[in-house]
C-alpha positions as CSV (number, residue, x, y, z in Angstrom):
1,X,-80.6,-5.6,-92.1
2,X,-79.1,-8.9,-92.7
3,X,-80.6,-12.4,-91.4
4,X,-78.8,-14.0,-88.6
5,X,-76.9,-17.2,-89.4
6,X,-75.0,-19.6,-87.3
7,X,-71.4,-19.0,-86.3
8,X,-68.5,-21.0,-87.9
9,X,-65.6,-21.5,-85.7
10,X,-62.8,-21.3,-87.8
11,X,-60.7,-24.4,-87.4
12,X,-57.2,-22.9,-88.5
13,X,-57.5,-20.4,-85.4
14,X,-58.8,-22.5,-82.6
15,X,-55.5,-23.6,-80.3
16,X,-56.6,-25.9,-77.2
17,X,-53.4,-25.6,-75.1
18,X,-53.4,-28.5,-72.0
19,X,-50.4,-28.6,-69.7
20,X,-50.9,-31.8,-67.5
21,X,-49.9,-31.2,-63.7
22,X,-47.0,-34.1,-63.9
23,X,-45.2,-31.6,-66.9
24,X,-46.0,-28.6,-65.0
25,X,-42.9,-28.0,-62.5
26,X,-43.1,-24.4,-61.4
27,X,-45.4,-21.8,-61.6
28,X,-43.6,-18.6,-62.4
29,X,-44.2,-14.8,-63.0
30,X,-43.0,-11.7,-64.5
31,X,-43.6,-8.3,-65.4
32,X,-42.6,-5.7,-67.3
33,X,-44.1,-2.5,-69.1
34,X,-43.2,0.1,-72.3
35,X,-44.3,4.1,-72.6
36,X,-46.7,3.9,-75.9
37,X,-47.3,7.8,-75.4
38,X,-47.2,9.0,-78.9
39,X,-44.4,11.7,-79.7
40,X,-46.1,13.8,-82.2
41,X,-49.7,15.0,-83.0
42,X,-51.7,12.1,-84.4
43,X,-55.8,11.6,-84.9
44,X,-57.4,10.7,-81.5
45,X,-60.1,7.4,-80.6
46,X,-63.0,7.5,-79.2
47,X,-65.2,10.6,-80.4
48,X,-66.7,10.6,-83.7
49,X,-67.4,14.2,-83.6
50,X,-63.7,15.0,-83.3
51,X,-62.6,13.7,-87.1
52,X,-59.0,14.1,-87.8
53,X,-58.4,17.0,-85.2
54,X,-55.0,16.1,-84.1
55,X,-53.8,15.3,-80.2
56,X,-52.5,18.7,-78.8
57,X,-49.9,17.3,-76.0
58,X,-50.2,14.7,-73.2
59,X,-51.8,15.0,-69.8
60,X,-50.7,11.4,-68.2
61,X,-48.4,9.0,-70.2
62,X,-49.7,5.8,-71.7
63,X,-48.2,2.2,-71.4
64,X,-48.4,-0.9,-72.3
65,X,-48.1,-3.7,-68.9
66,X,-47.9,-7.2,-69.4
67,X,-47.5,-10.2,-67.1
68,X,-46.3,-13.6,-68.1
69,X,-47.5,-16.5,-66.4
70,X,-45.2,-19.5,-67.0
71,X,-46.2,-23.2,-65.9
72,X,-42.8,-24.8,-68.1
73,X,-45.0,-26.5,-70.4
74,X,-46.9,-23.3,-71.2
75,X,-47.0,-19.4,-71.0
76,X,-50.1,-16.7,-71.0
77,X,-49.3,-12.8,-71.3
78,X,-51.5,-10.9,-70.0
79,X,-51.2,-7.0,-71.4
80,X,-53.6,-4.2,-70.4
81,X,-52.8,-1.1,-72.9
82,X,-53.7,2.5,-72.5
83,X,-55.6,3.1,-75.5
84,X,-59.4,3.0,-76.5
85,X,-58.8,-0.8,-77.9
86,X,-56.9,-3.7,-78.2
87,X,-54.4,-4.2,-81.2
88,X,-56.1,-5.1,-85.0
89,X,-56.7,-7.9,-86.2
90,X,-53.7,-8.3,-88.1
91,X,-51.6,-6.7,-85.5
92,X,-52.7,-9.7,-83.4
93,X,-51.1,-12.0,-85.7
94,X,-48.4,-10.5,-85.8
95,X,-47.6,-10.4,-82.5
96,X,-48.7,-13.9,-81.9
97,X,-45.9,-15.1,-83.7
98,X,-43.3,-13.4,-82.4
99,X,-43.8,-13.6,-79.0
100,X,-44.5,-17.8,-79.7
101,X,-41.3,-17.6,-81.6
102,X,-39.3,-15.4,-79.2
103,X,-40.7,-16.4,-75.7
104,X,-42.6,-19.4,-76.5
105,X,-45.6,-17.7,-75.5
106,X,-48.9,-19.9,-77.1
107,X,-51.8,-18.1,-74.9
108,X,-52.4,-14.2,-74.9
109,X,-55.1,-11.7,-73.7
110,X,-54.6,-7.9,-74.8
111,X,-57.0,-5.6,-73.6
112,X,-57.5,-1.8,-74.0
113,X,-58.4,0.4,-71.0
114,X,-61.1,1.9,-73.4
115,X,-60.0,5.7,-72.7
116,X,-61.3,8.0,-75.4
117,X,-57.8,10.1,-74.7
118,X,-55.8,7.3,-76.8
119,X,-54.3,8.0,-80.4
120,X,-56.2,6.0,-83.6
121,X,-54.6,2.9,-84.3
122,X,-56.3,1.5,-87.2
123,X,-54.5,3.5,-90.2
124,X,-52.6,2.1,-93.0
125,X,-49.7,2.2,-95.0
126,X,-51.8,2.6,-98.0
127,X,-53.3,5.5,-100.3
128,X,-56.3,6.7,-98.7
129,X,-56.2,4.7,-95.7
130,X,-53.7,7.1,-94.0
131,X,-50.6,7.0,-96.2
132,X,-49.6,10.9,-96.8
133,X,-52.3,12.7,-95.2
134,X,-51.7,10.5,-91.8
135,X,-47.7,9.4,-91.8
136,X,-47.2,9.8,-88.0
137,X,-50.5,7.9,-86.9
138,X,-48.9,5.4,-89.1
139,X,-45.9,4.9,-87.8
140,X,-47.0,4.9,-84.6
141,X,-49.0,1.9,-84.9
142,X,-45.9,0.4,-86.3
143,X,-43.8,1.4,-83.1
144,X,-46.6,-0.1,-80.7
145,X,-46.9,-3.1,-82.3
146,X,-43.1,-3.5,-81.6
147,X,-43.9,-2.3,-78.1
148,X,-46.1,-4.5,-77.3
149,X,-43.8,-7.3,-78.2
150,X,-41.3,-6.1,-76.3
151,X,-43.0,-5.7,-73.4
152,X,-44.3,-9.2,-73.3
153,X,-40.9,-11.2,-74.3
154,X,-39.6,-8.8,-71.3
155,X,-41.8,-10.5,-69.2
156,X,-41.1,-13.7,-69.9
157,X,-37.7,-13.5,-69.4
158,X,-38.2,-11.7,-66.6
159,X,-39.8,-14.7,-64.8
160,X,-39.6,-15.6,-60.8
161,X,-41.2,-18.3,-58.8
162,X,-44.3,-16.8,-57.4
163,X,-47.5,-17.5,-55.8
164,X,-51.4,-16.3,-56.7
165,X,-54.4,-15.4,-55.4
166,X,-57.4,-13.2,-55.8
167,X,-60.7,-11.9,-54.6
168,X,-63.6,-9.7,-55.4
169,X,-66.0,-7.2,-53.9
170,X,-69.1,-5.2,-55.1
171,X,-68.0,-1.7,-55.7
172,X,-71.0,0.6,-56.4
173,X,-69.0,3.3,-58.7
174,X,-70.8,2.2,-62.0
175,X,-73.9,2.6,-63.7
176,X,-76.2,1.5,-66.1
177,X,-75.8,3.9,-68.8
178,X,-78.4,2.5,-71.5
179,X,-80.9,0.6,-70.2
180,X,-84.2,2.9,-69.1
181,X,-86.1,-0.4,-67.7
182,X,-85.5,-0.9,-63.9
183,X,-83.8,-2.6,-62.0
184,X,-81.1,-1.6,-65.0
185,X,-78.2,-4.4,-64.7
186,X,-75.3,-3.3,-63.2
187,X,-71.9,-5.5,-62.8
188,X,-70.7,-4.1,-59.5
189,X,-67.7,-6.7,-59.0
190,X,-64.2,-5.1,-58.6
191,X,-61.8,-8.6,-59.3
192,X,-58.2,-8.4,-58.1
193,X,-55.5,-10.7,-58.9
194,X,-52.4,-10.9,-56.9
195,X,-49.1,-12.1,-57.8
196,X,-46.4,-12.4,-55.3
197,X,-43.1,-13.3,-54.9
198,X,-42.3,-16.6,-52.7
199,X,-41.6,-13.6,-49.8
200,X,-45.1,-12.4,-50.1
201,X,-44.5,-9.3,-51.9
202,X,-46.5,-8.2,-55.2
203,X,-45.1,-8.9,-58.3
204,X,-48.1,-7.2,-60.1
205,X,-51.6,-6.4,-59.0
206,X,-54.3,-7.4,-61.9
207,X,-57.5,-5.6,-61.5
208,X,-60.9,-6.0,-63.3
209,X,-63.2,-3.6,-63.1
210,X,-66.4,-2.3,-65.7
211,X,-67.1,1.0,-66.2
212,X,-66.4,3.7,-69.4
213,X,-63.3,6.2,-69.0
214,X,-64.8,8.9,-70.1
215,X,-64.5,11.6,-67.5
216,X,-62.4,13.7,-69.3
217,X,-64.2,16.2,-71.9
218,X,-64.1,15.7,-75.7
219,X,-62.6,18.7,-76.0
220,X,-59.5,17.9,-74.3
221,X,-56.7,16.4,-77.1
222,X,-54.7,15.7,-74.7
223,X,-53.4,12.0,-74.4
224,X,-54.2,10.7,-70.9
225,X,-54.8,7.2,-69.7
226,X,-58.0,8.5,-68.0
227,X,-59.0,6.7,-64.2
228,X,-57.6,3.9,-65.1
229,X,-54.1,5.2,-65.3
230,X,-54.8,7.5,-62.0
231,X,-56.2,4.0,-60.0
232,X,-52.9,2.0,-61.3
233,X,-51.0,5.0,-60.2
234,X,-52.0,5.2,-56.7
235,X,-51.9,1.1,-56.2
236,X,-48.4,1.2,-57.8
237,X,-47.8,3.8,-55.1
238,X,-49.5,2.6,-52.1
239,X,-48.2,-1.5,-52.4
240,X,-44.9,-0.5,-54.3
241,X,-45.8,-2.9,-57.0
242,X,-46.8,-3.1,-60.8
243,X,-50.9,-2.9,-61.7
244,X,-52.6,-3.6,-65.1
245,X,-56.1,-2.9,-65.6
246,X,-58.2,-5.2,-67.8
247,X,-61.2,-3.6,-68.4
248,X,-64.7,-5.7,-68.4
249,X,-67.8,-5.9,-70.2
250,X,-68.4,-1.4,-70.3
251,X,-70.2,-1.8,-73.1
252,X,-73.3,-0.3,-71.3
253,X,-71.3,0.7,-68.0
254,X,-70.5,4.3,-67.3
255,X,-69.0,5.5,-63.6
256,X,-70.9,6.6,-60.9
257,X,-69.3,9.8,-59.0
258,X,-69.8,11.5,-55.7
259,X,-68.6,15.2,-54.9
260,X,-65.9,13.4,-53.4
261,X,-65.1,11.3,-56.5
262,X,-65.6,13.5,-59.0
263,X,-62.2,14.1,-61.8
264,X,-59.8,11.7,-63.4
265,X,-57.7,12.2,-60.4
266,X,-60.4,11.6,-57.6
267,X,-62.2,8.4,-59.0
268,X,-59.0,6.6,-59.8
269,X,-57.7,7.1,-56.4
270,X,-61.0,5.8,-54.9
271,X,-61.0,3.2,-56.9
272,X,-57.3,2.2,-55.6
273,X,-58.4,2.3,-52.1
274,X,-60.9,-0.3,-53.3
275,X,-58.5,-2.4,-54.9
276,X,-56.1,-1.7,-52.0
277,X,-58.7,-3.1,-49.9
278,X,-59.2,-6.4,-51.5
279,X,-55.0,-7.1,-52.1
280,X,-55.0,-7.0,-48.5
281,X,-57.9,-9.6,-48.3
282,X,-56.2,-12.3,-50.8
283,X,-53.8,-14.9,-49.2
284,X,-51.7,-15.6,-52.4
285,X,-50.6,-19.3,-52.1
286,X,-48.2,-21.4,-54.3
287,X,-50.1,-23.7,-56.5
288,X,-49.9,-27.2,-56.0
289,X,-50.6,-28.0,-59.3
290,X,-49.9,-25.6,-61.7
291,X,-51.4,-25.8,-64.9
292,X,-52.5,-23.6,-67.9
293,X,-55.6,-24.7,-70.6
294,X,-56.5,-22.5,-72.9
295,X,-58.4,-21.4,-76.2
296,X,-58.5,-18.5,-78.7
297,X,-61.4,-19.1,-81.4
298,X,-62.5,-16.9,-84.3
299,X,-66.2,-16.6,-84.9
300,X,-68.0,-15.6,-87.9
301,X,-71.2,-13.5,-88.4
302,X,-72.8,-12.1,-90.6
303,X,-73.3,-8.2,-89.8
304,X,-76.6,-5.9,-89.1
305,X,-75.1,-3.4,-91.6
306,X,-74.4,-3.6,-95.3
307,X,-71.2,-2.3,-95.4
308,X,-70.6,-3.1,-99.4
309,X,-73.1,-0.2,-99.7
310,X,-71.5,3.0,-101.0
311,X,-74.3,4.8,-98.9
312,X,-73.1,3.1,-95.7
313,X,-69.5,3.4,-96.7
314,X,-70.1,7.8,-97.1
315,X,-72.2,7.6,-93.6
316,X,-68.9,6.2,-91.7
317,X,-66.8,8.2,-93.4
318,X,-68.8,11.5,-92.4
319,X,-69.2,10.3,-88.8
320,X,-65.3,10.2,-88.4
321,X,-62.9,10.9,-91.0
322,X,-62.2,9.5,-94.9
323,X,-58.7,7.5,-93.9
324,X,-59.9,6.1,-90.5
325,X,-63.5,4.5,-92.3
326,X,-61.5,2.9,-95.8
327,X,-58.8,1.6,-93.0
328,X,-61.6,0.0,-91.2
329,X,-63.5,-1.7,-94.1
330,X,-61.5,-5.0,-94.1
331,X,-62.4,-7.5,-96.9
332,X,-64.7,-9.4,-94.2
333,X,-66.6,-6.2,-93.6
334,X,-67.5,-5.7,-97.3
335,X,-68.6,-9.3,-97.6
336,X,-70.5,-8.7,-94.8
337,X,-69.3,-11.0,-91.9
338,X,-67.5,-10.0,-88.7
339,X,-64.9,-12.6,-86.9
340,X,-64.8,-11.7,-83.5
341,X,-61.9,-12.9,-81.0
342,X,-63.3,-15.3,-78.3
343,X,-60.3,-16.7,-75.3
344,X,-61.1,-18.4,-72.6
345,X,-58.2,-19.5,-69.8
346,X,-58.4,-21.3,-67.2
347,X,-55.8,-21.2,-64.1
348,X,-54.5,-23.9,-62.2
349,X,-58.6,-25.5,-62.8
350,X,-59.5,-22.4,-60.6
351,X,-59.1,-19.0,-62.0
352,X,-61.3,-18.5,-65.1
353,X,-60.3,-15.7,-67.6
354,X,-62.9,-14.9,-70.5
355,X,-62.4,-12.0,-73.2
356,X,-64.0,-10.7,-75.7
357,X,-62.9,-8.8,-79.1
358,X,-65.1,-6.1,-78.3
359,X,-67.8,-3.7,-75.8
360,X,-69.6,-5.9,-74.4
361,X,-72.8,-5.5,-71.9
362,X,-72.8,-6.0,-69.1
363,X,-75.2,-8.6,-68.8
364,X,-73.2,-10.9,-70.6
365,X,-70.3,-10.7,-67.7
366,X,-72.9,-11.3,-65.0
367,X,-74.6,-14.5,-66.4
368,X,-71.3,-15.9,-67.3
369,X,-70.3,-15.5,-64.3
370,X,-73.3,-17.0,-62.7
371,X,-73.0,-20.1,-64.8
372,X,-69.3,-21.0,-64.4
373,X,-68.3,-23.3,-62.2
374,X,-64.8,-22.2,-61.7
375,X,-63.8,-20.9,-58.5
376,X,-63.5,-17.5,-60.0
377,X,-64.4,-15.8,-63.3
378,X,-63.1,-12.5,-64.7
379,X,-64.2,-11.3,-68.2
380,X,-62.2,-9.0,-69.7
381,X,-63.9,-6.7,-72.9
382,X,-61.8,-5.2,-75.5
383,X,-59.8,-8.3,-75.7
384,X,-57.5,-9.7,-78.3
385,X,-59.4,-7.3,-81.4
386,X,-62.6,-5.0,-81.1
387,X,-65.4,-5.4,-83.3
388,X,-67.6,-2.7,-81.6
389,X,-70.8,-3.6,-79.3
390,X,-72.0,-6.8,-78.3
391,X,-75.3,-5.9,-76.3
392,X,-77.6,-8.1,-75.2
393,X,-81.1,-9.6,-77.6
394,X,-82.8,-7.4,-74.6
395,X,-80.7,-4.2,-75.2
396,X,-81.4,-4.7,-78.8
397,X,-84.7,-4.9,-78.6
398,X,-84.9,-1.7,-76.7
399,X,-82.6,0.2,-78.8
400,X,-80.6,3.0,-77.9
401,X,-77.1,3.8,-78.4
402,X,-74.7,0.9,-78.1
403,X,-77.3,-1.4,-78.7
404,X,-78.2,-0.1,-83.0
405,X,-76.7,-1.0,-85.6
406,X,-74.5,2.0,-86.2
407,X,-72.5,1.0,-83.3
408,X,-73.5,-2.6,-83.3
409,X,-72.2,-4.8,-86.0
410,X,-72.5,-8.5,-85.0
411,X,-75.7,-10.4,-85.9
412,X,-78.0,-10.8,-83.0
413,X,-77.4,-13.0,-80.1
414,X,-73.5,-13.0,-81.2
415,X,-72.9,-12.2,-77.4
416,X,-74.9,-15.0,-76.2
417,X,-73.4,-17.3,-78.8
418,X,-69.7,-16.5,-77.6
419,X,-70.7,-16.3,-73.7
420,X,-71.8,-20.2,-74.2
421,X,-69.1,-21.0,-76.1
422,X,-67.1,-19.7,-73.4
423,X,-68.9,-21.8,-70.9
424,X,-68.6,-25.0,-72.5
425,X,-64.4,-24.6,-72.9
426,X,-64.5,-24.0,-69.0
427,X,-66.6,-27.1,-68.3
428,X,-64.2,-29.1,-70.9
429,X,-61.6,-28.1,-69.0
430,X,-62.6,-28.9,-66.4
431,X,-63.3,-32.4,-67.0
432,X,-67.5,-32.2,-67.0
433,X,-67.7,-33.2,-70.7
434,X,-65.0,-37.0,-70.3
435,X,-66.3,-39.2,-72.6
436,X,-67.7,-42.4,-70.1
437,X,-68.8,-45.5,-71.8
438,X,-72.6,-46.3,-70.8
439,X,-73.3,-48.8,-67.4
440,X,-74.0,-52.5,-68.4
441,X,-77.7,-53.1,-66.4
């Protein structure tokens, strides 16, 4: 177990993107979305306990659905992906670059549904790492990089004049999964953005919502975007519109079923009704001022696991497969220190947007969102990178899966550390921290 030391923010990532409401002329939308299925048998995220087995055909089709939000001085892309996590680290940069070089695109949230159906995306190019005994996995991480890309710069030339709004309500189909000390915290909030064209009509329908897709059975090799893809389904259906699902701090969050809502199928279309329910609530409105602030910051901590270790190094490799634990052990890793991906956005000085690179506990989500003073705050988990759990100091302290070190990288309190980090770029922006010269008595 390594000490705790104090996070550097890494200078060379931090952006702090302002658009002033005299640049801003329009606020404008768009939408568009690529299949990211795999087409041949590649090793599947999620469960250790699978290895290398390969996927064995596709039960629901994955995609990748992004919106672009353009204010004419700046853009954000918002992509939800139907995989267990959000692009790598250097997948990220890449595709940073080119959508800022392509589209002009500077501000960018990526988050992964979290289903354990997914393919790996981690595997290299390289001897060992994947090269040979993994060529299709491979590739295919290749092709959704590309995909992802393309799906964005889609977007943003896909662009309309549009209007927003959203709303929220507590939706008791989540539990508690890890805590066994009572009242266990549960983040009940179902969040829904709406996009509209000037007529009124959805452009997309964003919705936010914690809890783990895992309904399906580990056995099953089948690709599927679990109840996440079967609630975006049924909205699509029921509104005639686009939905993305940003999934939000699961880390300790499983569903909650009934008889009635038991099954991939059944869940995700109660959960649509839900989020049906609220889009009808929300009076979408054309800003008056539009505006976009941003920042993206990279953290660094030191880990709870000694990764150099050739001990720790055979232990991951046992618990999944050879290629998918060398992939995995970056240069940062076996230095011991973790960057995570912190992003916080703020809309039009109203809509809040925090993620964060990895499964975070619930807890976090609910005292962030208790402390900002935005109008509204969504956090999104699995966000721009995933660097495994971020519980609690509580849930460390009581242990348990998600909460240990196996599963738990960062030092302790790196949750905390990025929550108020968070908090203090939403204040900034919205203008509690001016610098005011003192009163003359």
């Amino acid at each position: 177990m390594h000490s705790r030391r104090p996070s550097i923010l890494l200078a060379i990532s931090i952006v702090l993107l302002i658009s002033t409401s005299a640049e801003a002329r329009h606020f404008k939308v768009g939408f568009a979305k690529q299949d990211i299925t795999p087409t041949k048998p590649t090793p599947m995220w999620g469960y250790g306990a699978r290895h290398a087995a390969l996927s064995i055909g596709i039960r629901d089709p994955l995609y990748a659905k992004a919106v672009v939000i353009d204010v004419g001085t700046e853009k954000l892309a918002l992509v939800g992906l139907d995989l267990g996590r959000s692009p790598t680290d250097v997948m990220m940069v890449r595709i940073r670059e080119a959508i800022k070089t392509n589209s002009g695109i500077g501000l960018i949230m990526i988050s992964g549904s979290h289903t354990h159906h997914g393919p790996v995306i981690e595997l290299l190019d390289e001897p060992g790492k994947g090269q040979g005994a993994f060529d299709d996995a491979v590739a295919y991480s290749k092709e959704l990089e590309s995909k992802i890309i393309q799906a964005i710069d889609a977007a943003a030339a896909d662009v309309q004049d549009a209007k927003i709004g959203w709303g929220t309500k507590p939706v008791a189909m989540n539990r508690n999964r890890h805590s066994k000390i009572e009242p266990k915290p549960v983040d009940t909030e179902l969040g829904v953005i709406r996009l509209d064209d000037l007529n009124g009509k959805p452009i997309a329908i964003v919705v936010n919502y914690a809890a783990h897709p895992t309904m399906l059975d580990a056995a099953d090799l089948r690709f599927s975007a679990e109840w996440p893809g079967a609630m975006m389904n049924a909205v699509e259906e029921q509104l005639s519109t686009n939905c993305i699902f940003m999934q939000g701090a699961s880390g300790d969050m499983s569903v909650s079923t009934t008889e009635e809502t038991r099954g991939v199928d059944a869940f995700g279309k109660a959960m649509a009704t839900q989020v049906t329910e609220v889009a009808g609530t929300i009076e979408s409105k054309i800003p008056e001022r539009p505006r976009l602030n941003g920042t993206e910051e990279t953290f660094k901590f030191t880990t709870r696991v000694p990764f150099a270790s050739p001990a720790t190094q055979v232990l991951f490799s046992t618990a999944f497969f050879p290629e998918l634990a060398a992939a995995s052990m970056s240069e940062d890793l076996l230095q011991n220190t973790i960057h995570p991906q912190g992003t916080t956005i703020l809309i039009n000085q109203e809509l809040a947007l925090v993620g964060g690179s990895g499964e975070f506990f619930c807890e976090h989500s609910l005292r962030l969102k208790e402390r900002s003073r935005a109008a509204e705050t969504f956090f999104f988990g699995y966000c721009n990178g995933h660097h495994m759990y971020f519980p609690t100091i509580e849930a460390a302290a009581e242990g348990g899966y998600g909460a240990d070190s196996a599963v738990s990288w960062v030092s302790l309190g790196a949750g905390e550390e990025i929550m108020d980090r968070a908090l203090i770029n939403l204040y900034t922006m919205l203008g509690n921290f001016t610098f005011k010269l003192p009163r003359q008595k």
